[in-house]
One Martini backbone bead per residue (centre of mass of N, CA, C, O) as a GRO file, in nm:
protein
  470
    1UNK     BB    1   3.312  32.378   1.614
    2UNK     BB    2   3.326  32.551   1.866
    3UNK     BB    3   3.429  32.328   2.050
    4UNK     BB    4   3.682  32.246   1.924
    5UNK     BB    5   3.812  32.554   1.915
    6UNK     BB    6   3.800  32.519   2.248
    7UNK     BB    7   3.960  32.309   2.285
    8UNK     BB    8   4.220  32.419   2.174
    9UNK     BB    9   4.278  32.675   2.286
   10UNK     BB   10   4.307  32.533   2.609
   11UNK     BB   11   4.566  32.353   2.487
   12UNK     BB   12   4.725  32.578   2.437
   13UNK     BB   13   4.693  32.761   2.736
   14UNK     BB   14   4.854  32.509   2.835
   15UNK     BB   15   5.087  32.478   2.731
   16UNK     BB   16   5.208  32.779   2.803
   17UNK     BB   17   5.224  32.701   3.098
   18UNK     BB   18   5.355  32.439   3.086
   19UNK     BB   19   5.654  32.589   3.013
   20UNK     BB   20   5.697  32.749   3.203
   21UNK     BB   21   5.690  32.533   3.451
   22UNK     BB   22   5.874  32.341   3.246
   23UNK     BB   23   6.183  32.224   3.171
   24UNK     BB   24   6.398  32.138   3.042
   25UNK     BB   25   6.630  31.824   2.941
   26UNK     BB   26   7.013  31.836   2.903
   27UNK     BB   27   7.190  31.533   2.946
   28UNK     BB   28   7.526  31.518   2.956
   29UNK     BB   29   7.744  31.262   2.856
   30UNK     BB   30   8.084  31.150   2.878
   31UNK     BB   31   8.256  30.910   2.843
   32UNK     BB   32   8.515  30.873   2.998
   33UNK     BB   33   8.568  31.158   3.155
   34UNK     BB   34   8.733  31.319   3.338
   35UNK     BB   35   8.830  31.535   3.571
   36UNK     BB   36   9.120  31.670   3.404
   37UNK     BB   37   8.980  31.692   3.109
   38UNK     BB   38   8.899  31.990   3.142
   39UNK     BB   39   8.999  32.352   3.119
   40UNK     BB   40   8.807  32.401   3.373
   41UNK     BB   41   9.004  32.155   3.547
   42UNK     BB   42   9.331  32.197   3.441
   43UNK     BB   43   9.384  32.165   3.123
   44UNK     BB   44   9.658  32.267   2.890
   45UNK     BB   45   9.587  32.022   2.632
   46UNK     BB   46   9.256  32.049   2.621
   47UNK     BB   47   9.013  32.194   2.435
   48UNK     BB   48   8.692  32.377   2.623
   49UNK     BB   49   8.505  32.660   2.536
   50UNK     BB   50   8.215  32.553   2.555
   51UNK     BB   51   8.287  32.406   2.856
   52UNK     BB   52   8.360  32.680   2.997
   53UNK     BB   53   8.086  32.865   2.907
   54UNK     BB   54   7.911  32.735   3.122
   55UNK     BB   55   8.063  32.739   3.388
   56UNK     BB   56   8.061  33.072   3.348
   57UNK     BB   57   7.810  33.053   3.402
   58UNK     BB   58   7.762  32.809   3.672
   59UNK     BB   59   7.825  32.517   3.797
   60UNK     BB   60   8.118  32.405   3.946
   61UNK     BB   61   8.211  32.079   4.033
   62UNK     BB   62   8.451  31.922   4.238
   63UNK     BB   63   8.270  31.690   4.437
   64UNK     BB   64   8.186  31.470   4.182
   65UNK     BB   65   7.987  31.173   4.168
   66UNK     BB   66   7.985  30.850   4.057
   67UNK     BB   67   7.798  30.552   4.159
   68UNK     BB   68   8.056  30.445   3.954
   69UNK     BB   69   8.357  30.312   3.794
   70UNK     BB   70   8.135  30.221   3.567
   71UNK     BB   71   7.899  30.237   3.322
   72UNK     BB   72   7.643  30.054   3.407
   73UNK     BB   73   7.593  30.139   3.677
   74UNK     BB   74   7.630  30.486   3.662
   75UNK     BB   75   7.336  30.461   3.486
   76UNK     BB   76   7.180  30.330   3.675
   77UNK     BB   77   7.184  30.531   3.897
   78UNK     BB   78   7.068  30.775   3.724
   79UNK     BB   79   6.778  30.672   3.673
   80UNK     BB   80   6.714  30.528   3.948
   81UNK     BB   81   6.827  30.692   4.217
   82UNK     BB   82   7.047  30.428   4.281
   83UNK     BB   83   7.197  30.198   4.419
   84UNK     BB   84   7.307  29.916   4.331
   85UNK     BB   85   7.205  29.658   4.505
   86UNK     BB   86   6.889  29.756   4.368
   87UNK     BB   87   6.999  29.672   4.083
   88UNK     BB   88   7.250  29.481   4.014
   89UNK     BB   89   7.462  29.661   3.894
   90UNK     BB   90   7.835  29.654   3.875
   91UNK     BB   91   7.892  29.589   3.547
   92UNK     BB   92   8.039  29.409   3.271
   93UNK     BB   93   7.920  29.142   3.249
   94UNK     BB   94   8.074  28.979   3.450
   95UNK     BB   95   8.225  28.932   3.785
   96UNK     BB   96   8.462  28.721   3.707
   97UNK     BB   97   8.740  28.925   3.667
   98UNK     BB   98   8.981  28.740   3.603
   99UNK     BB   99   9.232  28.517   3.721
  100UNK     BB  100   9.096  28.292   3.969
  101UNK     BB  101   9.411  28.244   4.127
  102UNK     BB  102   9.329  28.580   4.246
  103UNK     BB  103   9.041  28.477   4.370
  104UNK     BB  104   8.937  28.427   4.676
  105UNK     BB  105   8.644  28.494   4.570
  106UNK     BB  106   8.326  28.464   4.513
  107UNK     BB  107   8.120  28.647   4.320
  108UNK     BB  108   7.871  28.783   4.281
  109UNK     BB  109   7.654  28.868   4.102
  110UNK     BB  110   7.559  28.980   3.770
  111UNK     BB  111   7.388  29.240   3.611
  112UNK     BB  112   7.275  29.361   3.259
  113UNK     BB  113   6.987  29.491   3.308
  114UNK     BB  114   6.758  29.690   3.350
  115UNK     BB  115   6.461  29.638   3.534
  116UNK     BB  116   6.131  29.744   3.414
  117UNK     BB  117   6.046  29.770   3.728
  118UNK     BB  118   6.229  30.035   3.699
  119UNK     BB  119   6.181  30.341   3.742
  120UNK     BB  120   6.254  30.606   3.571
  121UNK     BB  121   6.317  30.934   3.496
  122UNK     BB  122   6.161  30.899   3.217
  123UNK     BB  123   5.897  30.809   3.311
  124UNK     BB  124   5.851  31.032   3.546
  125UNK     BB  125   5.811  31.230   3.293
  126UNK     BB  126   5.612  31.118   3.136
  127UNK     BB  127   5.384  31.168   3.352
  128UNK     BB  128   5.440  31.496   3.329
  129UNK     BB  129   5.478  31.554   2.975
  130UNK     BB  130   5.691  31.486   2.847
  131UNK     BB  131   5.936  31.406   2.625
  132UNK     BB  132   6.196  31.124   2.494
  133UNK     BB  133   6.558  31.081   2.460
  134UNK     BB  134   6.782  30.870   2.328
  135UNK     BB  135   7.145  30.961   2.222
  136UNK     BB  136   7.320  30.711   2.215
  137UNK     BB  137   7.398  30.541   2.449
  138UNK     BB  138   7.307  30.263   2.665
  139UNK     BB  139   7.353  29.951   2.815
  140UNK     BB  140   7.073  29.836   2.932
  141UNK     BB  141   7.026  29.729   2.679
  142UNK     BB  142   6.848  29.716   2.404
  143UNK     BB  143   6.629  29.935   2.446
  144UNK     BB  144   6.495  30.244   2.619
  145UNK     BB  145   6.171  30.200   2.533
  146UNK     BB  146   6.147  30.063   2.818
  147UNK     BB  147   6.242  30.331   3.001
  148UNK     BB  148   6.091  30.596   2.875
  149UNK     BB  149   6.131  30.635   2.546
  150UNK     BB  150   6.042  30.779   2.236
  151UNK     BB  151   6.361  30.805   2.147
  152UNK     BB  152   6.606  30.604   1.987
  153UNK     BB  153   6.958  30.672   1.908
  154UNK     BB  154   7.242  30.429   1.907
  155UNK     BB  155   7.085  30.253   2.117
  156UNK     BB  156   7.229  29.972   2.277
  157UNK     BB  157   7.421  29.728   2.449
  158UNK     BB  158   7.671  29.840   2.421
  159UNK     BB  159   7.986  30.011   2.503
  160UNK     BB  160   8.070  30.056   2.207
  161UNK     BB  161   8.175  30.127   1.941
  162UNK     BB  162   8.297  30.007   1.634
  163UNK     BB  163   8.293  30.326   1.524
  164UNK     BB  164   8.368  30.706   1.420
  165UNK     BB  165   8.271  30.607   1.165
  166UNK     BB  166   8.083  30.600   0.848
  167UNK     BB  167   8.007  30.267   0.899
  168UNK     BB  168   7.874  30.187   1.224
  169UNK     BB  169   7.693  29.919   1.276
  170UNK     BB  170   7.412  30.005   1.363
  171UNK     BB  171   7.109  29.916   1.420
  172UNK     BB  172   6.997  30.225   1.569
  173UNK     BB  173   7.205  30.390   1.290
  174UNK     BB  174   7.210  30.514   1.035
  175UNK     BB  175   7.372  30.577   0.817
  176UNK     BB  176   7.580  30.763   0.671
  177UNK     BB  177   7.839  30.913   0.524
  178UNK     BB  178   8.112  30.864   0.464
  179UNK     BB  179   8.312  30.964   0.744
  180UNK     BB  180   8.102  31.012   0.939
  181UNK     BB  181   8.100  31.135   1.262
  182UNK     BB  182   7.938  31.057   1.575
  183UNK     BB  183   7.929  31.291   1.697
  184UNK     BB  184   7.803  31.498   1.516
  185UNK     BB  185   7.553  31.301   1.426
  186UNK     BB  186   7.454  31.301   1.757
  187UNK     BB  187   7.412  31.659   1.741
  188UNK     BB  188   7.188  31.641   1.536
  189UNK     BB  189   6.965  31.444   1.652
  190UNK     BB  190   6.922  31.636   1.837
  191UNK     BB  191   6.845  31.888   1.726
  192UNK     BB  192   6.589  31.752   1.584
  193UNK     BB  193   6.450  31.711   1.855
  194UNK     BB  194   6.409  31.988   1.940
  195UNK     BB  195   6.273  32.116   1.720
  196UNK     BB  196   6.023  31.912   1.749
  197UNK     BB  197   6.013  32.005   2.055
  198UNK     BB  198   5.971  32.303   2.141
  199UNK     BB  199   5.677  32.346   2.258
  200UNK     BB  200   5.749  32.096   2.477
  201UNK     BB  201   5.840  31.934   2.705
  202UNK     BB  202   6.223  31.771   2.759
  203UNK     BB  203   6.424  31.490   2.747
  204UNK     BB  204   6.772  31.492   2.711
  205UNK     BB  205   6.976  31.190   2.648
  206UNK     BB  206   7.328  31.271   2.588
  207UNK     BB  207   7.508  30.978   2.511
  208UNK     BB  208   7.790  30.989   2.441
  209UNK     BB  209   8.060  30.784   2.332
  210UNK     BB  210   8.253  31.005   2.370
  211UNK     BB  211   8.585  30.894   2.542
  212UNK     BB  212   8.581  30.620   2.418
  213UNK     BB  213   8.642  30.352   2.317
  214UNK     BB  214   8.790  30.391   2.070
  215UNK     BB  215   9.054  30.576   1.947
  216UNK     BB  216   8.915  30.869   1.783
  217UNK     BB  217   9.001  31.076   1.497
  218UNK     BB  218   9.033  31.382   1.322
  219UNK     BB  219   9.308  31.443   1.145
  220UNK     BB  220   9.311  31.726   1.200
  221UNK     BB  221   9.341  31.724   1.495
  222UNK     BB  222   9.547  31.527   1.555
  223UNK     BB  223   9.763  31.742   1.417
  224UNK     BB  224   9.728  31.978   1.604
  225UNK     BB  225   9.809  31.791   1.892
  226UNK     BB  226  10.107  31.706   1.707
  227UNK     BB  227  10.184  32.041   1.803
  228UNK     BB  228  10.158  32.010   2.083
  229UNK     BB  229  10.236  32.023   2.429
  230UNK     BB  230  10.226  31.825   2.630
  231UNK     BB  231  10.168  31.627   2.929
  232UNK     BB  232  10.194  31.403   3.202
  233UNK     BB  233   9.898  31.312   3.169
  234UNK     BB  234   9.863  31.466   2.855
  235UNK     BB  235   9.914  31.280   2.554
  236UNK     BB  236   9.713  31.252   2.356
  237UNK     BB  237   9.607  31.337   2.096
  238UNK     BB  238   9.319  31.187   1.971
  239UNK     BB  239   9.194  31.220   2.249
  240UNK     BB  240   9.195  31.538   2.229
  241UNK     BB  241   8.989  31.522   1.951
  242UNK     BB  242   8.786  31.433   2.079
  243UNK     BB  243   8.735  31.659   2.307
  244UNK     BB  244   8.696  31.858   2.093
  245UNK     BB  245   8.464  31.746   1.952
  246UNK     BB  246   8.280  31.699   2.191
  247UNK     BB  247   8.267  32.032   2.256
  248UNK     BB  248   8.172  32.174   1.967
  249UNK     BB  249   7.903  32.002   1.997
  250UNK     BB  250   7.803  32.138   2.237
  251UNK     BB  251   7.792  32.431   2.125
  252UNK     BB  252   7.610  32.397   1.861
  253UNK     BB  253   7.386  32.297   2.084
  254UNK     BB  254   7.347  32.575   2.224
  255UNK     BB  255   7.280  32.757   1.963
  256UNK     BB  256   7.005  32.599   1.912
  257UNK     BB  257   6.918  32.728   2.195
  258UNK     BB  258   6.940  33.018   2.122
  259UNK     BB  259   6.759  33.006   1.857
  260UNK     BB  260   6.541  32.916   2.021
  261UNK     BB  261   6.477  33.040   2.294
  262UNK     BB  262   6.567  32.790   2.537
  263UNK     BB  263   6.800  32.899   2.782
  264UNK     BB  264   6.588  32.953   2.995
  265UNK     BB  265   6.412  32.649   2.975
  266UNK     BB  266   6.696  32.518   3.027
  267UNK     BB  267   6.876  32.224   3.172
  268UNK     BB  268   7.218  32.185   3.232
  269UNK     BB  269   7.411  31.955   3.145
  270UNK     BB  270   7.799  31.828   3.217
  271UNK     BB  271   7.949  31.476   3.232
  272UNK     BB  272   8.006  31.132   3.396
  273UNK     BB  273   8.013  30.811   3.447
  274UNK     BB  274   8.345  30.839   3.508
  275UNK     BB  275   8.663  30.771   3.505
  276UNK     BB  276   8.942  30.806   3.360
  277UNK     BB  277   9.125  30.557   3.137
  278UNK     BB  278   9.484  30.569   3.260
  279UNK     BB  279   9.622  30.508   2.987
  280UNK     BB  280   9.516  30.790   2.832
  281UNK     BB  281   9.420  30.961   3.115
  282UNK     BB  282   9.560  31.093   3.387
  283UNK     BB  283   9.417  31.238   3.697
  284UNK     BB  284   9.590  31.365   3.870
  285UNK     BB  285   9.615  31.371   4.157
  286UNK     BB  286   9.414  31.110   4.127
  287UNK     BB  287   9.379  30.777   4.190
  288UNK     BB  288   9.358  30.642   3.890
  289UNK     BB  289   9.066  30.482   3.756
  290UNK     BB  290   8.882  30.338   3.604
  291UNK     BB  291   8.715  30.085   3.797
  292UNK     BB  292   8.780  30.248   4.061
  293UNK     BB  293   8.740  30.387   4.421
  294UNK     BB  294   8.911  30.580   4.371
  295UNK     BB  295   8.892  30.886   4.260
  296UNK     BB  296   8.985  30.838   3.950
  297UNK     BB  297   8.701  30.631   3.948
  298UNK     BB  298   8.445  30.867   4.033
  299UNK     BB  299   8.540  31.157   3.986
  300UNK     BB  300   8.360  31.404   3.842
  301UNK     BB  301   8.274  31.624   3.589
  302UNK     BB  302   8.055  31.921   3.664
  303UNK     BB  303   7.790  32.092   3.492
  304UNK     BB  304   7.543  32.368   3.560
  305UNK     BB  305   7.272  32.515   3.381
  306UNK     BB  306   7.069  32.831   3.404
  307UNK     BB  307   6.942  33.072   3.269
  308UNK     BB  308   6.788  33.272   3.494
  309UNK     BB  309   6.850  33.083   3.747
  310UNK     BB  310   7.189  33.022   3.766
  311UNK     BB  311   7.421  33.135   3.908
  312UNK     BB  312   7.760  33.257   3.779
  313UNK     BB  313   8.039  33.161   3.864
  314UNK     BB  314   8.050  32.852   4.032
  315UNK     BB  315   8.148  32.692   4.325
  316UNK     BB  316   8.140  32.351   4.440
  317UNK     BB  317   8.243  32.140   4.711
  318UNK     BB  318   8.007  31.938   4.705
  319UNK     BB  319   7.917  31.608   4.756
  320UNK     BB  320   7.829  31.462   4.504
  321UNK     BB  321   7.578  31.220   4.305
  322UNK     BB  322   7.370  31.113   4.068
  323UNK     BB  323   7.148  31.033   4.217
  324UNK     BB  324   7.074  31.266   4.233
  325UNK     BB  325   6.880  31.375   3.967
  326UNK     BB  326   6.609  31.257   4.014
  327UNK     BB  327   6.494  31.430   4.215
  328UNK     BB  328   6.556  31.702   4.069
  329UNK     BB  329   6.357  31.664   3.856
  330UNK     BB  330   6.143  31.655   4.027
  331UNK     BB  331   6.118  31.918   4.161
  332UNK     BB  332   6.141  32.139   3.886
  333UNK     BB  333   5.873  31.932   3.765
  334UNK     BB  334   5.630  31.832   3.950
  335UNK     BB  335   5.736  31.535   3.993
  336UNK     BB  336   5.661  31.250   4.138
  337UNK     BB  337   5.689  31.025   4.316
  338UNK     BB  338   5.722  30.683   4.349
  339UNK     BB  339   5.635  30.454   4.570
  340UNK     BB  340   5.781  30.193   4.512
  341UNK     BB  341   6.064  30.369   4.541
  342UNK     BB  342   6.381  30.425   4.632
  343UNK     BB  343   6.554  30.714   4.732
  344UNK     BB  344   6.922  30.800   4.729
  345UNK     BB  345   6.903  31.081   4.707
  346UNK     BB  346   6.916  31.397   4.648
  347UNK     BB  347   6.854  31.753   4.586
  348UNK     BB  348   7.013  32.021   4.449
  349UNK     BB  349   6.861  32.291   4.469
  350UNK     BB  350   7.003  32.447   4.717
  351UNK     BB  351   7.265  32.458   4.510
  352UNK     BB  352   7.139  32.610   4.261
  353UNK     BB  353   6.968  32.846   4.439
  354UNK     BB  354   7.052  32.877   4.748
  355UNK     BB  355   6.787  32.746   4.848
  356UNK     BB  356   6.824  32.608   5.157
  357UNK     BB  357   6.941  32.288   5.272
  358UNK     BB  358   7.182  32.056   5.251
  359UNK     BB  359   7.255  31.786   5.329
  360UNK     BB  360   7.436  31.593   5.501
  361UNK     BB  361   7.592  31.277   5.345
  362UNK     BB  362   7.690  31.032   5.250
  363UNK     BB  363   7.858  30.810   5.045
  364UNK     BB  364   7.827  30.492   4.837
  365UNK     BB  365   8.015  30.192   4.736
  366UNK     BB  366   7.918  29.877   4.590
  367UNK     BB  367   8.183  29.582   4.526
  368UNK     BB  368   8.149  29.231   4.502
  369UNK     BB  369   8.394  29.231   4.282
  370UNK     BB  370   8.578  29.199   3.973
  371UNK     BB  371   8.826  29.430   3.818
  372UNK     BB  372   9.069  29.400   3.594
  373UNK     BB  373   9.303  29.518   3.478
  374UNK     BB  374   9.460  29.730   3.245
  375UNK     BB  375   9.603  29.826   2.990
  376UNK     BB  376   9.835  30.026   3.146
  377UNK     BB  377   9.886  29.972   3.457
  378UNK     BB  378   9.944  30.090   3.741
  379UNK     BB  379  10.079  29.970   4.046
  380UNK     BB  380  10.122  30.286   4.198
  381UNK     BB  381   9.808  30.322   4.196
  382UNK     BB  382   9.742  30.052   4.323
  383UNK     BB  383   9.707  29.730   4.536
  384UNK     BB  384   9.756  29.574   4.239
  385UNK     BB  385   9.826  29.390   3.910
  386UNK     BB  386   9.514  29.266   3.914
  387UNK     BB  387   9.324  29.502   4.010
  388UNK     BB  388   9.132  29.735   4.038
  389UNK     BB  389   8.906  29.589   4.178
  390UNK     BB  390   8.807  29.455   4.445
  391UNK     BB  391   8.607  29.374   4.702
  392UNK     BB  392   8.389  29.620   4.810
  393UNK     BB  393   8.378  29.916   5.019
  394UNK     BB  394   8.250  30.250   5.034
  395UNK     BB  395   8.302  30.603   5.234
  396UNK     BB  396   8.177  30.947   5.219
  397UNK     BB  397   8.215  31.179   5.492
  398UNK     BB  398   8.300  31.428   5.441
  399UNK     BB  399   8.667  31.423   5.427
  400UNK     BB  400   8.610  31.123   5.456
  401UNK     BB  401   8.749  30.804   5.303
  402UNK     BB  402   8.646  30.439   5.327
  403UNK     BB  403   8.801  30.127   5.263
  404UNK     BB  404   8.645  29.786   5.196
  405UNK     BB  405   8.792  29.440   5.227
  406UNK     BB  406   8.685  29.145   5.200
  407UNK     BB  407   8.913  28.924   5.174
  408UNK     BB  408   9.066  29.087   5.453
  409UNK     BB  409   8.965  29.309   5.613
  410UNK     BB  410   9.059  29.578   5.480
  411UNK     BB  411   9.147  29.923   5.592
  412UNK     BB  412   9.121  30.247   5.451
  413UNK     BB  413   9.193  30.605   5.573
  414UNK     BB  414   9.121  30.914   5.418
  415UNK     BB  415   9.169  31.261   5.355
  416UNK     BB  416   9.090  31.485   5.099
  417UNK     BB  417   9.207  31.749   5.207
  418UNK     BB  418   9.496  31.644   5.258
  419UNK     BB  419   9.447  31.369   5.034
  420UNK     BB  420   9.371  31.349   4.730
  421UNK     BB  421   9.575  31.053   4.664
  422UNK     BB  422   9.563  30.846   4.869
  423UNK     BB  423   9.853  30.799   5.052
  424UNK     BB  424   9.754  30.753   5.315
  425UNK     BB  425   9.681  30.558   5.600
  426UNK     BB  426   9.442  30.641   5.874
  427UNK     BB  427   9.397  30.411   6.042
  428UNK     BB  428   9.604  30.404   6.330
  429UNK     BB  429   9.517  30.733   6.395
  430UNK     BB  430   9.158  30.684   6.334
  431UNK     BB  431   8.979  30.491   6.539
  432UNK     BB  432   8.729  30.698   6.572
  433UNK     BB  433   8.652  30.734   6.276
  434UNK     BB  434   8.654  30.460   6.177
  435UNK     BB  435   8.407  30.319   6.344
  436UNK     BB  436   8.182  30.511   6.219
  437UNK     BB  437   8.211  30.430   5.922
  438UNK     BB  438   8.133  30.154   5.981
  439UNK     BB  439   7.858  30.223   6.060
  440UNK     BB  440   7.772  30.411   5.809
  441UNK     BB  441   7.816  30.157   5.630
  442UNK     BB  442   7.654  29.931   5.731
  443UNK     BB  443   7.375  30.092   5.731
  444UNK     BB  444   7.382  30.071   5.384
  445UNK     BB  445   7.375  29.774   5.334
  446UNK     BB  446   7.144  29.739   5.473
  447UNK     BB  447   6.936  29.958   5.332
  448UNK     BB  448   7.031  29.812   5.040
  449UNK     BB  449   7.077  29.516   5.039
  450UNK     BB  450   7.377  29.423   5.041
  451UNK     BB  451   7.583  29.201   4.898
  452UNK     BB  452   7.809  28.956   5.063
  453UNK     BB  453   8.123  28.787   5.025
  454UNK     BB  454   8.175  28.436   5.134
  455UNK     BB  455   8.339  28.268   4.956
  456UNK     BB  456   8.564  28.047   4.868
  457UNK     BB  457   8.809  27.992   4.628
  458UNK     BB  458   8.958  27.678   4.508
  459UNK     BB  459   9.169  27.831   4.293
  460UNK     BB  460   9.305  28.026   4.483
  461UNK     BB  461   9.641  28.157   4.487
  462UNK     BB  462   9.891  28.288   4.708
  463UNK     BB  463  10.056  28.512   4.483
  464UNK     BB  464  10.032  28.804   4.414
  465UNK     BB  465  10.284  28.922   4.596
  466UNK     BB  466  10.494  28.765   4.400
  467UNK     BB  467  10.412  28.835   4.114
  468UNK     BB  468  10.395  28.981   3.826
  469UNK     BB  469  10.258  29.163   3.574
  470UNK     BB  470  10.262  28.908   3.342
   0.00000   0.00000   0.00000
């Protein structure tokens, strides 16, 4: 009796420290939320007081990216820590999308599940004593459960809801009351899981399926928005709709986790899988949208928050990319990297904390495949109508970011300090800064054995720059 006793005090006295040592991490993904969709961002259309109360508790990153410029592959660079050719997921579905004859190359394989042998850092943390939940998309396969989750609430492989009212139809989601709203839902399941797991750290993976596609929103707000005055980027009411219930519903988060006293205890992300959907909210000043490699594609809002932890009101202009979070968590909560896995990215520590010192380096993103135009694409703000990106490789060094297009080995290059439009393409006046760039994109090519395009497509006919874009 006496001995039960003990071990139980001990278990409890060690739990004490464990918490106190060990934050909480709660990752908010925003499904395709633009770089300039947020108030804090500098929209004056999109309503969000409660992720703009984060940023001014926090940091604000104006130069932070998504390792893809869509969905599945930016969410496998997010877990695995490593860039797409490690993982080999490069979009979702097939890899030659768009239409034969304007494909001049046979595209890489793509991989459409992220494989078991990839430690993720939900197992990373689970091996450190966390408890850990996905909860709303997963993307990368059947179950998030094979890659260290303890709980998943409406991850399947799906990439988009089939509606955002309940009934839901998604098999790992019992439905609502009729009407019942996806994000609401999934702000509830988070809510209730943190309840249930207060007294030792936890990690929660909060990927809200909005705002991505069907572009749905709640009556009352899209009314609200439907009286409101557009501007020439941000004009759909329903789309804003989306925007302010998923800001709402981070606000409720936070106060759960203030009711709970765990606001000093818990590190908070909220942040983008990939770059805005063009068609739906357009990036301006950055070009192109969702897909694209160009910044309206990668570039994406984040926002870091740790009360009496990370000083309030900062903002950062490093270069940052979602694979840093792996290395980040795995520091702050003093676990092990895998042995067998290589790390690309860096820890953001010295960044959130002002102390030591971040490397400059490279930032690369490798796209060896093709992805056709979206409906509502225009012409001027991409290579050609029909396809947001061709296969290519990209890299951004301190202010210079370099595209490579294997079909012809072209090559543009612009100053992003200074054309953050990526209009200008500095190619013929700075062939010694191509050089550079250059060698320092081959050898992360090499280092990652990054699979090139070479194979010529037999079905191909060169009239793209001649044809109309219907």
């Amino acid at each position: 009796m006496i001995k039960n006793i003990f071990i139980s005090l001990c278990l409890f006295i060690s739990t004490i420290g464990y918490n106190q040592n060990k934050p909480n991490i709660v990752y908010i993904n925003i499904d395709d939320l633009g770089w300039t969709d947020l108030s804090c961002y500098g929209s004056t259309y999109y309503e969000t007081p409660n992720i703009d109360k984060l940023a001014a508790k926090g940091i604000r990153f104006t130069n932070a990216y998504a390792s893809a410029a869509n969905c599945a592959p930016s969410r496998a660079g997010l877990l695995s820590g490593m860039y797409s050719p490690r993982h080999g997921i490069y979009t979702v579905n097939n890899s030659d999308r768009g239409k034969s004859k304007h494909r001049k190359l046979i595209p890489i394989k793509n991989t459409t599940v992220l494989h078991d042998s990839i430690i993720t850092i939900a197992e990373a943390l689970k091996k450190s004593g966390y408890t850990t939940a996905s909860i709303g998309k997963w993307h990368l396969g059947k179950t998030p459960k094979t890659q260290g989750f303890d709980y998943n609430v409406g991850g399947t492989h799906a990439g988009h809801p089939q509606t955002y009212f309940s009934p839901y139809k998604n098999p790992n989601l019992k439905d609502g009351p009729i009407g019942e709203y996806l994000t609401d839902r999934l702000t509830n399941e988070a809510i209730t899981f943190i309840n249930k797991n207060k007294n030792a750290p936890f990690f929660l993976y909060l990927t809200y399926y909005t705002v991505h596609t069907p572009i749905q929103g709640k009556k009352e707000l899209i009314d609200k928005y439907n009286q409101k005055k557009p501007t020439k980027n941000h004009f759909n009411p329903t789309y804003a709709a989306m925007v302010e219930a998923m800001d709402s519903n981070i606000g409720k988060l936070m106060s759960a986790l203030k009711n709970l006293n765990l606001t000093q205890k818990t590190l908070i992300i909220v942040t983008s899988d990939n770059g805005g959907l063009y068609s739906v909210s357009k990036q301006t000043p950055l070009k192109h949208g969702k897909g694209s490699y160009y910044e309206g594609g990668v570039r994406v809002p984040l926002i870091i928050n740790w009360e009496a932890k990370i000083k309030p009101n900062i903002i950062s202009e490093t270069p940052v990319n979602n694979i840093d979070f792996y290395p980040t968590f795995l520091e702050i909560t003093n676990t092990k990297a895998p042995k067998t896995q290589p790390q690309d990215g860096q820890s953001l520590t010295p960044i959130l904390f002002n102390k030591g010192t971040f490397k400059k380096r490279p930032l690369f993103w490798h796209f060896p495949i093709y992805l056709q135009a979206e409906k509502g694409f225009n012409n001027d703000t991409g290579r050609d109508p029909y396809f947001r990106t061709r296969p290519g490789s990209t890299i951004r060094y301190g202010k210079w970011k370099l595209h490579y297009y294997y079909e012809n080995n072209e090559i543009e290059l612009y100053n992003l300090k200074d054309d953050i439009s990526e209009n200008h393409n500095l190619l013929e006046s700075h062939t010694k800064k191509v050089k550079k760039l250059l060698i320092l994109l081959n050898d992360l090519r090499i280092q990652t054995k990054a699979p090139i395009p070479t194979k010529l497509n037999p079905t191909y006919k060169n009239e793209h720059q001649n044809e109309s874009k219907n």
